[in-house]
Each structure stands twice: as structure tokens, then as C-alpha cells.
C-alpha positions as CSV (number, residue, x, y, z in Angstrom):
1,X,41.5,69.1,103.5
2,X,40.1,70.7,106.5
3,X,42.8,72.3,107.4
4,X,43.7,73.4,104.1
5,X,40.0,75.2,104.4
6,X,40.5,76.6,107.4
7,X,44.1,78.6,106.3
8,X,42.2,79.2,103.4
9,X,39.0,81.1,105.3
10,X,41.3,82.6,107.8
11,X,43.5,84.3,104.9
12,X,40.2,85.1,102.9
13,X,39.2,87.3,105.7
14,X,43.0,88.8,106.8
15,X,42.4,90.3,102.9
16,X,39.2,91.2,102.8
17,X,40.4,93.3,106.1
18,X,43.2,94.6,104.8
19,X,40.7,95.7,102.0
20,X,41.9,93.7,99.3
21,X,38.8,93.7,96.6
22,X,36.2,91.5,98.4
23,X,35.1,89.9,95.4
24,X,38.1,89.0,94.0
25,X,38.9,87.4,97.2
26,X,36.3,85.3,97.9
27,X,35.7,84.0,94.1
28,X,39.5,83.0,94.2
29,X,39.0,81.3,97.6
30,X,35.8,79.7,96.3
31,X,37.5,78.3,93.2
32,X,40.8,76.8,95.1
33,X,38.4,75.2,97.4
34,X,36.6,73.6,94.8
35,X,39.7,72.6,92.9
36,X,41.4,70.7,95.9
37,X,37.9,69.4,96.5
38,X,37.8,67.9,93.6
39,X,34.8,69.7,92.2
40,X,35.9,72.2,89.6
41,X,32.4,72.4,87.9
42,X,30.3,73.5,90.7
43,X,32.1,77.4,90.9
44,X,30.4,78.1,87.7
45,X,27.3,76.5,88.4
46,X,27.0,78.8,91.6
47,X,28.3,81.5,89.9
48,X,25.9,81.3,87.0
49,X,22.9,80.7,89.6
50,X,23.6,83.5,91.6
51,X,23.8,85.3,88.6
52,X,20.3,85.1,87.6
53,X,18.7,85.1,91.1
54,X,14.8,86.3,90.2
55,X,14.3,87.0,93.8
56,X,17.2,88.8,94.6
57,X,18.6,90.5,91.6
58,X,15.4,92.6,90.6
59,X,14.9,93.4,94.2
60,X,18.2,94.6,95.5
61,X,18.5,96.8,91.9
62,X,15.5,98.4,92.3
63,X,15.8,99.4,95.7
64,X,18.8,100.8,94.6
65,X,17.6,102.7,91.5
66,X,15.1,104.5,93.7
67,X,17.6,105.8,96.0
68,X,19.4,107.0,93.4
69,X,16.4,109.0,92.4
70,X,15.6,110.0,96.1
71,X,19.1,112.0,96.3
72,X,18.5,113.7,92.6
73,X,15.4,114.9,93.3
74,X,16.2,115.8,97.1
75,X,13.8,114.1,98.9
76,X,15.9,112.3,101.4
77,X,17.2,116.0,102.5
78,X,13.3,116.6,102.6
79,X,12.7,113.7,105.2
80,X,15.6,114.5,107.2
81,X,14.7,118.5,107.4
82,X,11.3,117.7,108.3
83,X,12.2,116.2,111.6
84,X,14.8,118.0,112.1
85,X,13.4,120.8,114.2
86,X,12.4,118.3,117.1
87,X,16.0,118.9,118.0
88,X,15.3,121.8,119.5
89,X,13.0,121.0,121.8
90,X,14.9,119.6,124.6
91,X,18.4,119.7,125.1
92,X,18.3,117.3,128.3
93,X,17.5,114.6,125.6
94,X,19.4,115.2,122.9
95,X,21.5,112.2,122.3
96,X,19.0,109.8,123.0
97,X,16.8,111.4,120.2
98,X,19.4,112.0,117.9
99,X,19.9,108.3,117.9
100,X,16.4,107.2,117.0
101,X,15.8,109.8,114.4
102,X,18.9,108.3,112.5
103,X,17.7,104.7,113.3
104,X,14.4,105.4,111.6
105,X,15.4,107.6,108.9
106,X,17.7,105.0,107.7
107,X,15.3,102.6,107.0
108,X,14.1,104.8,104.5
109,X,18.0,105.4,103.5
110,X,19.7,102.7,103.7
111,X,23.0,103.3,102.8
112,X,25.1,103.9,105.2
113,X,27.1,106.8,104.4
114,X,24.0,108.2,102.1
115,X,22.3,108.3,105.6
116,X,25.0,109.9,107.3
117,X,25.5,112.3,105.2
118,X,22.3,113.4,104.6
119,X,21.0,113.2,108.2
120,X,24.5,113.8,109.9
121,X,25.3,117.1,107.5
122,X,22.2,118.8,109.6
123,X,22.0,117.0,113.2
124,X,25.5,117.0,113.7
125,X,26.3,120.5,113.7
126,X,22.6,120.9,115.1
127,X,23.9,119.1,118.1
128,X,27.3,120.5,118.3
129,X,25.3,124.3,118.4
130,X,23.6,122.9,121.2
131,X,26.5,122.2,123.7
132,X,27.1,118.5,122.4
133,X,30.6,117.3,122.3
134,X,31.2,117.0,118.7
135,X,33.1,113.9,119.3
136,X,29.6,112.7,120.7
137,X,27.6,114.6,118.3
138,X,29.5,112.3,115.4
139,X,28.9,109.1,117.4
140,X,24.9,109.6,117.7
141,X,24.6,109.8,114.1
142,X,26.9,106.8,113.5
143,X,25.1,104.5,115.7
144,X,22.2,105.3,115.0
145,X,23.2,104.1,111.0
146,X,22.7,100.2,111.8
147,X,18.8,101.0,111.8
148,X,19.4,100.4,107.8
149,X,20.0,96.4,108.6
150,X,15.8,96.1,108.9
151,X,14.9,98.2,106.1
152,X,13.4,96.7,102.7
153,X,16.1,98.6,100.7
154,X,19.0,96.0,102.7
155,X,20.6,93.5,100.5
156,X,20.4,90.6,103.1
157,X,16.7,90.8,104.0
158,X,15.4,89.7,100.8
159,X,18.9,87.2,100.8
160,X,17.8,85.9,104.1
161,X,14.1,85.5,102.9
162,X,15.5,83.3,99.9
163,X,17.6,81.4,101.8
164,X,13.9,80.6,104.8
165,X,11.8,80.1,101.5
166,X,9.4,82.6,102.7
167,X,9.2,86.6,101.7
168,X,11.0,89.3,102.5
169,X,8.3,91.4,104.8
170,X,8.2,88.3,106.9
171,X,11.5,88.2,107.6
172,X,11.7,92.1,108.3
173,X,8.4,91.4,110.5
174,X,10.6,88.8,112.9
175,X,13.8,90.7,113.6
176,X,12.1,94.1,113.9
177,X,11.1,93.5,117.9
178,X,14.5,92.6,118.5
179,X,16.0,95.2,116.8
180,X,14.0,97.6,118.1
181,X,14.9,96.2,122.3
182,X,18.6,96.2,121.1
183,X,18.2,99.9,119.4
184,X,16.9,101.0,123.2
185,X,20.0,98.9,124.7
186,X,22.3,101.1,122.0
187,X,20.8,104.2,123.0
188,X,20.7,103.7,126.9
189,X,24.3,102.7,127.0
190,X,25.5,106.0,124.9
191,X,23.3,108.4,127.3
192,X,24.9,107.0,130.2
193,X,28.3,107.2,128.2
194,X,27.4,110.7,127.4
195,X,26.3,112.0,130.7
196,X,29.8,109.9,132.6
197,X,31.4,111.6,130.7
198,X,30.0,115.3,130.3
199,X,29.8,115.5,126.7
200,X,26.1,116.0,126.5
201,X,24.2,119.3,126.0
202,X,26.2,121.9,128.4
203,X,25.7,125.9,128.2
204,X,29.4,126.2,128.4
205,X,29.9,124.6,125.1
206,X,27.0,126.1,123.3
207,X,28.4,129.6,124.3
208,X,32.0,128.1,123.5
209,X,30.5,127.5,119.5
210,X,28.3,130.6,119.1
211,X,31.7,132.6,120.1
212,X,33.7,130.4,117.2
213,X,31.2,130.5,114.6
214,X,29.5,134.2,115.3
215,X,26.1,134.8,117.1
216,X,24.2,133.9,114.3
217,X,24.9,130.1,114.6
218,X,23.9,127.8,112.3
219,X,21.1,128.7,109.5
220,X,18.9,126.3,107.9
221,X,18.2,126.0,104.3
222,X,14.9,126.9,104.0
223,X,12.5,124.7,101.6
224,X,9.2,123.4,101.4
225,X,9.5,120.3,103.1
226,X,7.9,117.2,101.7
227,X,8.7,114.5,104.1
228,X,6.1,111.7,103.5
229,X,7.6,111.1,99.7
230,X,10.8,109.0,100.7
231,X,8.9,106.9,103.2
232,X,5.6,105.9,101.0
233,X,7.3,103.2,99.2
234,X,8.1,101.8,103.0
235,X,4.5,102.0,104.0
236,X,3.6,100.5,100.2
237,X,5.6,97.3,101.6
238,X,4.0,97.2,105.0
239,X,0.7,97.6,104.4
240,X,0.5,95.4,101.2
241,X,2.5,92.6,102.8
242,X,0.8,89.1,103.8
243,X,1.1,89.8,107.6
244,X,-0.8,93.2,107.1
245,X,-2.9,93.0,104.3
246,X,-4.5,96.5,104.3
247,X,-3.5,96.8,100.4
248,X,-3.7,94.2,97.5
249,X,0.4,92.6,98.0
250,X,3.3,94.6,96.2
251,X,6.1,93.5,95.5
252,X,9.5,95.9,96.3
253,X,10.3,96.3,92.7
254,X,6.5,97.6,91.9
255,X,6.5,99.9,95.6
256,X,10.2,101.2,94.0
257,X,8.9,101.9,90.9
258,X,5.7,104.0,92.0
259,X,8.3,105.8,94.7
260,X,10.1,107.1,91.4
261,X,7.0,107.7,89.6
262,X,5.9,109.5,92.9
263,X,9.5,111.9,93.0
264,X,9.0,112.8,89.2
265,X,5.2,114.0,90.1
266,X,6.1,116.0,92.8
267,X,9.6,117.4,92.1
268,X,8.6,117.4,88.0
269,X,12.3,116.9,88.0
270,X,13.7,115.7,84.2
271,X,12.4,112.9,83.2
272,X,15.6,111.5,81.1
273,X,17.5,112.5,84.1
274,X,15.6,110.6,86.4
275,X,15.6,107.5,84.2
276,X,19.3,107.5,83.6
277,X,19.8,107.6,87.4
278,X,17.4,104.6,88.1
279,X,18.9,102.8,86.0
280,X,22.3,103.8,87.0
281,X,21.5,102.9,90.7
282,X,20.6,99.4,89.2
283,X,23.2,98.6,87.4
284,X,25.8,100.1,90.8
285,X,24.1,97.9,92.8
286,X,24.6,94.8,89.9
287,X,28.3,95.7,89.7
288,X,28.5,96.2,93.7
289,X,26.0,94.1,96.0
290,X,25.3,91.6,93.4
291,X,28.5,91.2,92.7
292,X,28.8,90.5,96.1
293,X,26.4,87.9,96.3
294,X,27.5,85.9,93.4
295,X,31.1,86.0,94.1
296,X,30.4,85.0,98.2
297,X,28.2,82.1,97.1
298,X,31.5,80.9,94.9
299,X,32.8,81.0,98.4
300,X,30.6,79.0,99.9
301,X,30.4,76.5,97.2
302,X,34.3,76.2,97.9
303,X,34.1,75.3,101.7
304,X,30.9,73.1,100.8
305,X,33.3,71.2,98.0
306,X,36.4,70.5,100.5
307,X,34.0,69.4,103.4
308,X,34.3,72.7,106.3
309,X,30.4,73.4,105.8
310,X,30.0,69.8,106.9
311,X,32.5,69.7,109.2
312,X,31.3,73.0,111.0
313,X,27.6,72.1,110.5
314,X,28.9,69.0,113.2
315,X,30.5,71.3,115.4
316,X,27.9,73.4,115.7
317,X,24.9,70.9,115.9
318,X,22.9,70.9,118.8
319,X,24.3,73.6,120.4
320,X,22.3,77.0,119.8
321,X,24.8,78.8,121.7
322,X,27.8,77.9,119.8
323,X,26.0,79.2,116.2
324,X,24.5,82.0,118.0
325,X,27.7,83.5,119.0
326,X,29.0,82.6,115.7
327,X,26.7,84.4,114.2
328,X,26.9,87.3,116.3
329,X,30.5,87.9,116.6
330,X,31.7,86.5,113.6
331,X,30.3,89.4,110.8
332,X,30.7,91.9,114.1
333,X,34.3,91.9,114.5
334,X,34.4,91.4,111.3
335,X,33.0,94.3,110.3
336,X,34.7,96.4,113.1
337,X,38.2,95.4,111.4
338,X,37.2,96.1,108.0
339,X,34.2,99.0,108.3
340,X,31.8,96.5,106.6
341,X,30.3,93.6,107.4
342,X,28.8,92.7,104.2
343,X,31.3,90.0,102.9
344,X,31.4,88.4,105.9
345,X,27.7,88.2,106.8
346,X,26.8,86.9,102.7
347,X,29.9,84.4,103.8
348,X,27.9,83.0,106.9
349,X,24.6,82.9,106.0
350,X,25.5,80.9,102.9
351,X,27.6,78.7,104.4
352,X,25.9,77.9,107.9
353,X,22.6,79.7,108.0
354,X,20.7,77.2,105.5
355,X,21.5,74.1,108.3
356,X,20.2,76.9,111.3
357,X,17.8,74.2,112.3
358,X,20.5,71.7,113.4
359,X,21.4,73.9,115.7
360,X,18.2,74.7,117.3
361,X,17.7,77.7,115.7
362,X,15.4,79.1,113.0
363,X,17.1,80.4,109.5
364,X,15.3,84.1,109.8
365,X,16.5,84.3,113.1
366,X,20.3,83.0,112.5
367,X,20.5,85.1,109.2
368,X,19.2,88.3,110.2
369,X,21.8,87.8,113.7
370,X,24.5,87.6,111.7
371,X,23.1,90.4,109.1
372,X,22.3,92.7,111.9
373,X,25.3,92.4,114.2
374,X,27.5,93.1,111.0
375,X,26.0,96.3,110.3
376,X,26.4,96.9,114.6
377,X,29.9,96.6,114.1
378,X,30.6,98.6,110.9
379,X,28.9,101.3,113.2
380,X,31.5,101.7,115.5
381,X,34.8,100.9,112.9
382,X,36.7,104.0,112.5
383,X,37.6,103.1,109.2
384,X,33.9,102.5,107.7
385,X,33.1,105.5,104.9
386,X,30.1,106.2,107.4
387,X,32.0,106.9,110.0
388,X,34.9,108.5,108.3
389,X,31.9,111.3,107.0
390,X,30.3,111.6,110.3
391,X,34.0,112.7,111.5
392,X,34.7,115.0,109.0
393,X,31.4,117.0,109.8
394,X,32.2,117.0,113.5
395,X,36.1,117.9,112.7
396,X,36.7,114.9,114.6
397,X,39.1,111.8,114.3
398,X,37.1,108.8,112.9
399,X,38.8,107.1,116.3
400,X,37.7,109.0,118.4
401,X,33.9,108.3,117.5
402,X,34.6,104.9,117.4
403,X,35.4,104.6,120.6
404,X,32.1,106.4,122.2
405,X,30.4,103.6,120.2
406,X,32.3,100.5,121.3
407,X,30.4,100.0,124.4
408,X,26.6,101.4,122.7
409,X,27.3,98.6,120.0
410,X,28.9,96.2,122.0
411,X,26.1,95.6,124.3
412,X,23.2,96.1,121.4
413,X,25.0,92.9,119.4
414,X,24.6,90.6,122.6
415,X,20.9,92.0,123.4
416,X,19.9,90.8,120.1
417,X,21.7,87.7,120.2
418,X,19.9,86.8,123.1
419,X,16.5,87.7,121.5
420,X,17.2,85.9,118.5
């Protein structure tokens, strides 16, 4: 039987990478495993469960329906426009802020590709005017995308939370330090890549662009910037959490639902139009993240039913390395192959995370490992639709980027697994 799970796991993730519908796959793996376990009735008791999750479910969808409403009424291009100037300050140092600005723009957009190409359709050819190598110019962005993985609006925060029994902020609260020490690992390695290289800032390549495009370069949209609106929901959260306290605690669906309120106000936008797209965003991130969710917890159901949790959970006990590099590399490579690391990372942390403490490990710090360093390595897949954008805006091949972040995210995964 453990063998038969094994084959099975292995060929579950050979489809999901050859991007076979993820949910499909792992509901139909989940159910075989549970028939040749001998336990038939527990897929729909997991799926039913998952279904109704009141921690996750009205969390996830309205983070969602407020991003939806943040692109109609423009106020992610807002928050990116707003910061956008600092570019221009110093080309010496051009990567290396390029890279943070994305990191901390996407936790206030945390999609992905929303974040690349709302951030990436202004600093990449910002950086590219400035004597980047576009190639490089492309890779900045992208790397800078995994900053999303400890932002309230991620799926697998409020996941991990519910899998620790504590809250969401809390969890965010823990991995932020070591986020933070492996972003400046990311970033250091890329500068250095960038400067090896010569595909920083050079006067050649600036005058090489201005030539191709005309002397006027690039012009900016010009709008009344109003970058504080997408981030007060992120402060709402922070300062009303336990660990803070400066504000009576709010919950994420009530700091989503005054951000929305707060876009209406400001941009006096339609109102039916803004209610249709909340509740659009909602029920997309039902249909696509909770969908997810309930179909990877079938999964997990599955390898519990023919005995691999266990069987791991014994390989793995009492040594922290062994889970740690599971964790890490697992939903990295993972995610590399496939240009997300979503399926596999729901995958682990259902399966393994809850027993984290057998191993000498903590379940915030094993889940949000294994969260984290998937989103690291959809950063530097060439095939991952954030990468495929930031590409197309620097006329680049997706490959190409990837491999100027290989090395940035490589060595970012194994700083954090060493922190956490």
C-alpha cells in the first residue's frame, strides 16, 4: 500500500507539472487512495468540510473581492505610480531598489501576475530607459513578486493559521523577520549578478534606448496619485491585530470591506459596478483557491487513508532537518517545474505540517517554509504567467529571466530555511 501511495503522489505531481487541471488531479488521487485504503467515506467528509471552512472561505474571498475592486477603480496603478519616481534618483542602485519596491508593493497586491503587471508595466521600461538590461530589468520585477507569500491577501497564511490554531496576523508576525533577511539575501545575490555581469545601469545602454525609442523616452501618465488607499486595509490588519493592538481587533473580511467602501468614496466609481466586481472576485477565488483547498485536502485524506502520512510522519520524526528540507525544496522545485507552487505547498502542509512538532519544528514555521519557498520558486519558472508578463514587457524570453533569478532565489529559499 505504500508503495502504491508513493506511484500514486509521484504521478499526481508529474500531472499537475505537465499542467493537467490541479484539482482534478489531486481529488482523483485523493479518492483512489482512499478506495485502496479502504476508506471510501472519508473523501466526502473532507470534501464537505473544506467546503464550508468559516475561517478560510470568507477570508480568502474577501481578500479577493477587494482586489478586484482595487484594479476597477485604479488604485493599485495609484500605489505603484506614487513610488515610482524614486527610480530616478540613483542609477548606481537601481536593481536593488527595484526589487524591494515590488517586494513591498506586493503585499498590498498579491497576485502575482496582477503585481507584475501593474508594477512591472512602469518600472520595467523605467529601468530599461535607464541603461538596465532588459533581460535584468524583467528579472527585478519577477523576484521581487514572492514578497506576496507574507501578505494578508495569501491563501496560505490564513491556511497555515487554521492549521497552528492561532490567527492569521500571528502567523504573518513570525515569518516576516525571516522573510525580510532572505528578501536582503535575494536582492544581494541579483546585484552581484547584475554588476558580474554588466547588465546594470550603463550610459551606453540608456543612449542605445533613447536612440530606438526617440529622445523623448518614456512619458508617464500623469494622475493624481492616491497611494495610501490600497495599503489602509494592510495597516487596518496590523494595527488592530492582538500583537499590536493600537485599534479595537478587525477581522480581514471587515478591513476588506471598509478598503472597498474606502475606493467607492474616493474614486465615487459606480456603485453596481463595484458590487458586481466584489462579488465576482469572491466567487473567482471560490471557483480557483478554494477550489484548491478542498480538492488538496481530498488529497491528503487519501495518503492519510492508505497509511504514507504515517509512514512519512516516522521518517521524518526527530529529525528537523529532514522536514525542513522537505519543506523547502519540495513546493520549490515544485513550483519551478510548474510556475506555481500552490498545489504542492496546500499538498504539504496538509499532509505533514499538522505533525511539525514531531519533527522539532513548530507548524507556523514548517507551514509558512513550505508556503514561502513555493512562491520563491514560481519566481524564477519561466513558465509561471508572472514571469511570462514581465518578459513580454521587457521583449525578453521568459528563459532568459529565469535564469538571472535561479541563483537570487536559490539562495533566498535556503536562508529562510535556516531561519525557520
Amino acid at each position: 500500500m505504500l508503495l502504491v501511495g508513493g506511484l500514486i503522489v509521484i504521478l499526481t505531481f508529474v500531472l499537475i507539472v505537465k499542467k493537467y487541471e490541479a484539482r482534478l488531479v489531486l481529488f482523483l488521487a485523493g479518492l483512489l487512495m482512499c478506495l485502496i485504503g479502504g476508506l471510501p467515506g472519508d473523501v466526502m467528509k473532507a470534501f464537505t468540510k473544506a467546503m464550508v471552512n468559516n475561517t478560510l472561505v470568507p477570508t480568502i474571498c474577501t481578500v479577493m473581492g477587494f482586489s478586484y475592486v482595487m484594479r476597477l477603480t485604479t488604485c493599485d496603478q495609484h500605489l505603484v505610480q506614487s513610488i515610482s519616481g524614486i527610480l530616478k534618483r540613483g542609477r548606481a542602485i537601481l536593481v536593488p531598489i527595484s526589487f524591494f519596491l515590488t517586494w513591498w508593493i506586493s503585499l498590498a497586491i498579491p497576485s502575482a501576475s496582477g503585481c507584475s503587471a501593474a508594477v512591472g508595466s512602469i518600472l520595467i521600461p523605467t529601468l530599461i530607459a535607464a541603461g538596465v538590461h532588459p533581460a535584468m530589468a524583467a528579472a527585478t520585477v519577477l523576484a521581487g513578486t514572492w514578497g506576496s507569500a507574507i501578505s494578508p491577501g495569501n491563501a496560505h497564511n490564513p491556511f497555515v493559521a487554521d492549521l497552528a490554531g492561532t490567527d492569521m496576523m500571528t502567523v504573518i508576525i513570525n515569518e516576516t523577520p525571516a522573510s525580510v533577511i532572505a528578501s536582503i539575501a535575494c536582492v544581494v545575490v541579483m546585484t552581484a549578478y547584475a554588476v558580474l555581469r554588466k547588465e546594470g545601469a550603463t550610459e551606453e545602454r540608456r543612449l542605445a534606448y533613447l536612440k530606438e525609442i526617440g529622445e523623448e523616452g518614456v512619458k508617464e501618465e500623469s494622475f493624481h496619485v492616491r497611494p495610501l488607499l490600497a495599503i489602509v486595509p494592510l495597516f487596518l490588519l496590523i494595527l488592530g491585530s492582538k500583537q499590536v493592538g493600537l485599534l479595537p481587533e478587525i477581522s480581514v473580511p471587515l478591513s476588506m470591506l471598509i478598503g472597498v467602501a474606502l475606493g467607492f468614496l474616493v474614486t465615487l466609481q459606480d456603485a453596481q459596478e463595484i458590487c458586481r466586481k466584489f462579488f465576482e472576485g469572491m466567487g473567482n477565488a471560490y471557483a480557483d483557491v478554494i477550489g484548491l483547498i478542498v480538492c488538496a485536502s481530498v488529497f491528503t485524506t487519501g495518503m492519510t487513508a492508505i497509511g504514507l502520512t504515517g509512514a512519512l510522519t516516522e521518517l521524518m520524526e526527530g529529525s528537523q532537518a529532514a522536514a525542513a528540507a522537505a519543506g523547502t525544496f519540495g513546493p520549490f522545485f515544485i513550483a519551478v517545474i510548474s510556475g506555481s507552487g500552490d498545489a504542492a505547498a496546500f499538498a504539504f502542509n496538509g499532509a505533514i505540517t499538522p505533525f511539525a512538532e514531531q519533527f522539532g519544528l513548530s507548524i507556523m514555521d514548517l507551514g509558512s517554509l513550505a508556503q514561502i519557498a513555493g512562491a520563491m520558486g514560481r519566481s524564477m519558472s519561466p513558465i509561471a504567467g508572472a514571469a511570462i508578463i514581465c518578459a513580454g514587457l521587457a521583449k525578453v524570453n521568459p528563459i532568459e529571466v529565469s535564469k538571472r533569478n535561479a541563483l537570487p532565489c536559490l539562495a533566498s529559499a535556503i536562508v529562510l530555511m535556516l531561519l525557520l
